[in-house]
Every structure is written in C-alpha cells, then in structure tokens.
Steps between C-alpha positions, in 0.01 A plus 500: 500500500899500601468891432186536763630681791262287778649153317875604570450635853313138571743301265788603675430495855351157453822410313744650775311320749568172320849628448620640815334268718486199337733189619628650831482293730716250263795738484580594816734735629836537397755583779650846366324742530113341552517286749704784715221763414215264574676453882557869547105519446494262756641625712329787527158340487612294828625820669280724416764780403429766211784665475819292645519221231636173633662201456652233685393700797647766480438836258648479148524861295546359193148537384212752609144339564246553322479146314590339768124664674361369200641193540382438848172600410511168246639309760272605702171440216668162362753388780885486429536372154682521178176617347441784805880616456460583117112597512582874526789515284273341238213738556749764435613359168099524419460865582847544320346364154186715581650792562731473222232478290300770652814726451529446145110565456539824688734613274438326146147481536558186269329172635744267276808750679371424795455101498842467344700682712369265751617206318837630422529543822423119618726370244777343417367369901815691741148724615290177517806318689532810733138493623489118579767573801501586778702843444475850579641608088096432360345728790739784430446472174132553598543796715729670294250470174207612713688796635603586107147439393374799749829680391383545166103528578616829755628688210122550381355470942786571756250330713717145374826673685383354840401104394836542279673598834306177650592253255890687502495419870387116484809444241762594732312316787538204243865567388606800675711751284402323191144636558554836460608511109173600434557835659813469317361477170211747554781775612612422167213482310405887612798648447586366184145581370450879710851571569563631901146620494358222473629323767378819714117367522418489871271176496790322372746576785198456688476144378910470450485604913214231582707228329818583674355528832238167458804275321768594817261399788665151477860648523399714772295280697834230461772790552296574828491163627845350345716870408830430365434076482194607309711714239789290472255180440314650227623809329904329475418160377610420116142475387424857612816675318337649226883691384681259597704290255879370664806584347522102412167484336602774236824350487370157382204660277540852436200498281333354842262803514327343145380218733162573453463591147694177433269289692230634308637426183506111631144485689269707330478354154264540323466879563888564503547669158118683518539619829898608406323713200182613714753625767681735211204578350306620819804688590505712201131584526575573888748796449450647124177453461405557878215205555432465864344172452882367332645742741365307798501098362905603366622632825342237756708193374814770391569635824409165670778321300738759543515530865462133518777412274748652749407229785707271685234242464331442166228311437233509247162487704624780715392688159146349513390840544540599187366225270156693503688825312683293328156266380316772412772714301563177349109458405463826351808481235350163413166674412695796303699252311220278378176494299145421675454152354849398612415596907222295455692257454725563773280576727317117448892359539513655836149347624599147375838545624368604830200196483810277441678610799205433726465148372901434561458605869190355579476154247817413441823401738735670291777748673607765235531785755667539819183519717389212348761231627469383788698632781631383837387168385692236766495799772100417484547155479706509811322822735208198603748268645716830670168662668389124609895458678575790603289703769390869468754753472754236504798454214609295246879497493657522202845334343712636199221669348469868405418731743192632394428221221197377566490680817207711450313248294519277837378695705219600308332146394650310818441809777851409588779662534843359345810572748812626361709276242763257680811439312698246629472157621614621856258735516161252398617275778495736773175610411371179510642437840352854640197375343403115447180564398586737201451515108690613247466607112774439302581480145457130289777443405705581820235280716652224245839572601403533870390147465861375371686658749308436789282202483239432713529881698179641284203389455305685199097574497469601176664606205474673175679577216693829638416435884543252751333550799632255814598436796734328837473106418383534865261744435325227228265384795322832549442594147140522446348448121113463593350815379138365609483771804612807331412703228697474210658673298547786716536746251350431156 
C-alpha cells in the first residue's frame, strides 16, 4: 500500500493539511517579518492598489505584490486573521511538496523516488516552519520549482517555455531579483549541456523575453509613478545587494562567503553528509558522463549557492528555492546506495515520521519548531483593551521601547497604530499635557520604575509580562474596560 501511487498523493496532502494548517490561530504572528507582511496585504486590500504596495500609508518598495493579492483575497474570504495571513503561504508549501514530487517522478519514473524526495524535503521541519508564516521565502520557493518543473518538461515540448516564463515572472513579483535564478540556471543548464548552440533555440529566448518583460512590470509601473525614490527604495537597500559584502564583514570573517554551506552543515541534519556525497556524486555524472537529468538537479542548488553566498544579507530560507533539487538529488543517491528491502523500510519511517508530526501539531501543545510557539503573545493580550481606548486611526504612544518592536504586531491585532518611541521623562510629560486623554505602551519593567519615581502621575490599564500599557492618573476616569458593545478580539 505505502508504494501505491493514489495512497501517497492522498496521504500527503491530507497530512500537509494537518501540518501546515493545523494550530494557527494559537501561534500568532510574530512581529519580524509576518506581522509586517500580513499589514502590507492590508493595505492593499483596503486601497485597492495592485501595483503600489503600501504601508503605513504610504508606498513601501521593499516587496513586490503578488502575495500580498493573495493575501487580500483571504482577508477578503476569512476576514483579517492570523489564519487568512498564512493561508496562501501554506497552500504554497502544499503545491511545493507536490510538485517536488511530481518533479522527481518526471524524471525517475520511481514512485518510492518520488514520495521521498518529498519527505526529505519537509524534514528536519525549517520547510514545515517556513510554510506556517506568513512569508514571501515558501511562495518563491513555489514559483521558482514550478518554473524549473516546465524548464525541464520544454526540453522534450518547447510549448513549457511560456508557463516557465509565467511561473519565472510570479517569483520576482514575490521576491523581485531573486525570482529570476531560474532563468539563471536554465542559461546554464543549455550551455553546459549544448555548448553556445544550445542556448540559440528561439522558443527559449522567446520564453527568456516573456519572463523579463512579465517579472519588470512592477519596477516599471513603480519607476513610473515613484522614478528615482522608487530605485533608491528598492534596488539600494542591504537586502537587495546580491555582491555586496563590506570591507568590515570580510575583515571580521573572511571565510564569510561559506555562510551558507555552514548553516547547512548546522540545520539540515539528517541529510548533511548524504546530500554532501549526492552533491559530488551528481556532479561527476553531470560533466563526464554528460546526464542531463544530474546535469539539471546539480546546477539548480550550485549556481543558487554560489551567487547567494556573495550577499550582504544571508539567511537560510532565502535558499528555500532550492530544497526541491536538493530533495530529490538527495532521494535518488539514497535509492542507488541501498537494497529494495532496506527503502521499504525507509520509506514506512518517513510515513510514521510524518503521521507523528501531524499528531504533535494538532494533539499535543508541544512547541519544538519555531512556528509552533506562540508569538506576539501579550501584544494580543493587550490589542482588545488598545482598539476599545483608543478611537480609529488614532495612536498609542510609546515610551523606551524599540522602534519597530512590537510595532507591526500592534497594529495588526489592535488596528492601531503605535506613535514613535519617547525617550525621556521630559518628553512623556509633554505628551501627556498636549494630550490628557492619551495611552501609552511601555516596557514592564520601566512602567515599575515609572511608578518609583513618580508616584501617583500614571495610572496603568493593564499589564503583561514585557508590556505595560497605561495611562495620565487623570486620564483613569475615562478608561473604558466593558467590551459588551464591541466585537472582540478585533483581529483573531
């Protein structure tokens, strides 16, 4: 039965459904980075803009849009919720696992291939962690498989040059530059298999010409409305410098561009040493013994990682891209290496393991990954009592606390803003004057010594363990805690 084709397809979209969506609306939203996504999506479901992403009303060029349409299209299905703002994201992480799968069928033509790729690619749990937030690294990874997928299935139809141009397109509306590696990689691919002649075929300039001219409508759509503010807030920010590595950073770690392989060597255990081996051996077969199916599955994580490695800003899901390649390549050395009764048996380990799993998220309360501890915990304990005090599109001030910490995750659950940090003493006070009837967040342990040094000046509405949320002491009288006329929480 676990080698039946129909009972894997079933077993393991049943299972990611358990997986990815399971327990959401316990977690929440962590500040960085979901909580700011989930309001950009916002934002444009409440203005109605496609192709000017906003935020805190005005346009932010960090980020094209696509997931952020998706995104209003949950909020707009399921209202504004944690569960709405990783919905898509976690449908993503589905078709990942399916198409990974798919991919490794199409070339292996091995059903026990096939299934494990997909489970080497859900575990140790970074893929599993990625999908349950509410990020854009899980739908690029997406994108960029599907566009590989119709890479390799247009070497036998050219016909598969135009979706891979499509799917090329929706990565770098998703993550802008990043989105194009796959043209990257397929420019590769054809001349290291036909030499200059092969990269000569006009359906794939046709396709390599649709991409390029689909995935730049966002920069030219923002260059035309924003020009030079448009360029400077996007294309010169760290996160976008893909060559761009300060004199200090090499300084301090001149091995720095080994980031990458070093942070696979700590987070991708089991597979570390097999995948290490897989990578050599796939090479080998790629350029003396000319495969185009090791060819293809060795240079889509290779020249990935070595652009990559040469970033100013490293971080491991930006590489959730190619986990698929690196799954399946993975999958297939497994298979040479070992006999028929011993996949067997691997291949029942990775069903139980992935039975297991589902239990953990949805019948236990344990938190062994990321996405499964709770985030933004007091900020949701505390965004009832801000919506209830504080009128529409009015402000929470804010004393000694970060800037942006837990700025976003405020606004989102409490539909409040939260006003620049105060710092001094001075400062509080003649805010509070300007404004009797206004509230404040502040950190715990500072509302403590707030009480000290200035008894009887505060009054506080509610605290936490990290936040204290208060108030003028003559402010205490219009402080309203009956929640019987509204609707609470406002954001779930």
């Amino acid at each position: 039965m676990l080698n039946d084709r129909k009972f894997q397809l079933i077993f393991l979209v049943y299972s990611m459904i358990l997986i990815f969506w399971g327990r959401l609306l316990d977690v929440g939203l962590s500040n960085f980075d979901d909580a700011y996504y989930a309001l950009k999506a916002r934002d444009i479901f409440d203005s109605k803009s496609l192709w000017v992403v906003l935020y805190d009303g005005g346009p932010s060029f960090e980020n094209p849009p696509i997931v952020f349409w998706l995104t209003g299209l949950a909020y707009k299905v399921f209202g504004v919720s944690t569960y709405a703002a990783i919905f898509f994201p976690a449908l993503f992480g589905l078709g990942t696992v399916l198409l990974t799968r798919s991919l490794a069928k199409e070339i292996y033509k091995d059903d026990w291939i096939a299934f494990f790729s997909a489970f080497i690619l859900l575990f140790p749990g970074m893929f599993i962690d990625g999908a349950r937030r509410a990020m854009l690294d899980i739908p690029l990874a997406f994108f960029t498989t599907a566009a590989m997928y119709c890479f390799w299935k247009a070497q036998k139809s050219s016909r598969f040059y135009i979706p891979y141009a499509v799917f090329t397109a929706f990565g770098v509306w998703t993550k802008s530059i990043l989105g194009f590696f796959p043209l990257v990689i397929g420019f590769f691919f054809l001349l290291a298999r036909d030499g200059w002649k092969g990269i000569l075929k006009g359906r794939y300039w046709a396709g390599w010409t649709l991409a390029v001219l689909l995935g730049s409508l966002w920069y030219i759509v923002n260059y035309m409305k924003f020009g030079n503010d448009f360029l400077e807030g996007h294309f010169f920010r760290a996160h976008m410098t893909l060559f761009g590595m300060s004199q200090n950073t090499t300084e301090s770690d001149p091995l720095y561009f080994l980031g990458y392989l070093r942070d696979f060597g700590r987070n991708f255990w089991p597979w570390v040493p097999f995948t290490a081996a897989a990578i050599f051996v796939f090479g080998r077969r790629a350029f003396k013994e000319k495969t185009p199916e090791a060819l293809f599955l060795f240079l889509w994580p290779t020249v990935v990682i070595c652009i990559m490695s040469y970033s100013a800003n490293q971080t491991l899901r930006y590489l959730f891209m190619i986990f698929p390649a690196l799954a399946i390549l993975t999958a297939k050395s497994i298979s040479d290496w070992t006999n028929e009764k011993f996949r067997q048996k691997l291949l029942a380990f990775g069903v139980g393991t992935i039975m297991v799993t589902t239990l953990v998220i949805n019948a236990t309360p344990l938190e062994v990954k990321v996405s499964l501890k709770p985030s933004s915990v007091e900020v949701r304990k505390l965004a009832s009592i801000m919506n209830l005090n504080v009128p529409p599109g009015g402000k929470v001030g804010s004393y000694q606390i970060s800037r942006w910490n837990p700025k976003q995750a405020v606004k989102f659950y409490s539909d409040r803003n939260l006003d620049y940090p105060l710092q001094e003493p001075e400062q509080l006070f003649q805010a509070i004057e300007k404004d009797p009837q206004s509230t404040w967040l502040t950190a715990t342990f500072q509302w403590r010594k707030m009480e000290k040094l200035f008894p009887g000046k505060f009054y506080l509405i509610q605290a936490e363990k990290t936040y204290a949320y208060f108030t003028s002491a003559e402010n205490r009288k219009n402080i309203r805690y009956d929640f019987s006329g509204g609707d609470f929480p406002p954001v779930r």
